[in-house]
C-alpha positions as CSV (number, residue, x, y, z in Angstrom):
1,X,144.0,121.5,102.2
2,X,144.3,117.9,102.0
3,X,146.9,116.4,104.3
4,X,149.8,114.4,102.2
5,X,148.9,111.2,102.6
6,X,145.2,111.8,101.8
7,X,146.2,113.1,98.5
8,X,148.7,110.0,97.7
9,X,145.9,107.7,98.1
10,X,143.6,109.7,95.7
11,X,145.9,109.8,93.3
12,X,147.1,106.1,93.2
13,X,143.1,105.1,93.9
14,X,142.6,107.1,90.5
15,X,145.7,105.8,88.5
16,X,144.3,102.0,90.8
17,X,140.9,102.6,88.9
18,X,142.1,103.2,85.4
19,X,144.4,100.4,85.6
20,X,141.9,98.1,86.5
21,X,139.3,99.3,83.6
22,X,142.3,97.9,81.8
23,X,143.1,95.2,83.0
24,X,146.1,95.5,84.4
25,X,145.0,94.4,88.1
26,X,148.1,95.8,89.7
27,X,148.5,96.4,93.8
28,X,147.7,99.4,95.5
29,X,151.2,99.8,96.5
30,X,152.2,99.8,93.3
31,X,149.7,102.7,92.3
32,X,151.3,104.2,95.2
33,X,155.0,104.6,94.0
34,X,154.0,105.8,90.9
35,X,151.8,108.8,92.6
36,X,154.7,109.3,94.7
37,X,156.7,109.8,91.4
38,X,155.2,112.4,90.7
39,X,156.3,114.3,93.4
40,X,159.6,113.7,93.2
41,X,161.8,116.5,94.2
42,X,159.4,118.0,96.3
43,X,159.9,119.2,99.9
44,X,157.3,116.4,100.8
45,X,159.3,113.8,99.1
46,X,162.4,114.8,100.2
47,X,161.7,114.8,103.4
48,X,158.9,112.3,104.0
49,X,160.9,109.5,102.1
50,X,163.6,106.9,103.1
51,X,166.3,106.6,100.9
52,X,165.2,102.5,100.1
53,X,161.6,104.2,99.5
54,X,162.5,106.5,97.2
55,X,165.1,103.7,94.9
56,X,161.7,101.7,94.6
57,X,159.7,104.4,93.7
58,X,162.4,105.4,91.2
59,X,162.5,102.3,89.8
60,X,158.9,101.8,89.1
61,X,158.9,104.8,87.5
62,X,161.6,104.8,85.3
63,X,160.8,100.6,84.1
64,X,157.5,102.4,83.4
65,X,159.1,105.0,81.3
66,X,162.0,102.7,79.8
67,X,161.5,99.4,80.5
68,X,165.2,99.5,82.7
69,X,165.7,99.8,86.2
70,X,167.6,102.7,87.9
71,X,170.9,100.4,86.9
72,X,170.0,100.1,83.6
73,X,168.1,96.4,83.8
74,X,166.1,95.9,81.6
75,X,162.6,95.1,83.0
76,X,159.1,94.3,82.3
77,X,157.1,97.2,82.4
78,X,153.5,97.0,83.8
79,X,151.4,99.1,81.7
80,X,151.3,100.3,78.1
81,X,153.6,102.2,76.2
82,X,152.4,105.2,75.4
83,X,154.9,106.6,73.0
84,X,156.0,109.0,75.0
């Protein structure tokens, strides 16, 4: 069983890896909140997360999603659209 934190870095080193055979060149930390994002809701998340950690992952996600911030301002979002 992989331990938390082990599995975070897998999964933002994979979303790190396609990023970068884009282009996009983003941080590490930002792969991170997005992985995190992912398990939003979770007993793990919940728990393992401050409240100031989980408005930053929250907001990365949803600029990704809608190009606005958890207060509705409208942001830049790093990656493509993808229509969804």
């Amino acid at each position: 069983m992989w331990v938390k934190g082990e599995f975070i870095v897998k999964m933002a080193t994979t979303l790190k890896e396609y990023g970068d055979s884009k282009g996009y060149g983003y941080s590490m930390e930002y792969y991170k909140k997005i992985a995190w994002g992912g398990l939003k809701d979770t007993d793990v998340y919940n728990n393992d997360k401050t409240t100031q950690e989980k408005e930053d992952i929250d907001d990365a996600v949803k600029i990704e999603l809608s190009g606005k911030d958890s207060k509705g301002i409208s942001k830049s979002q790093k990656g493509t659209d993808g229509g969804c």
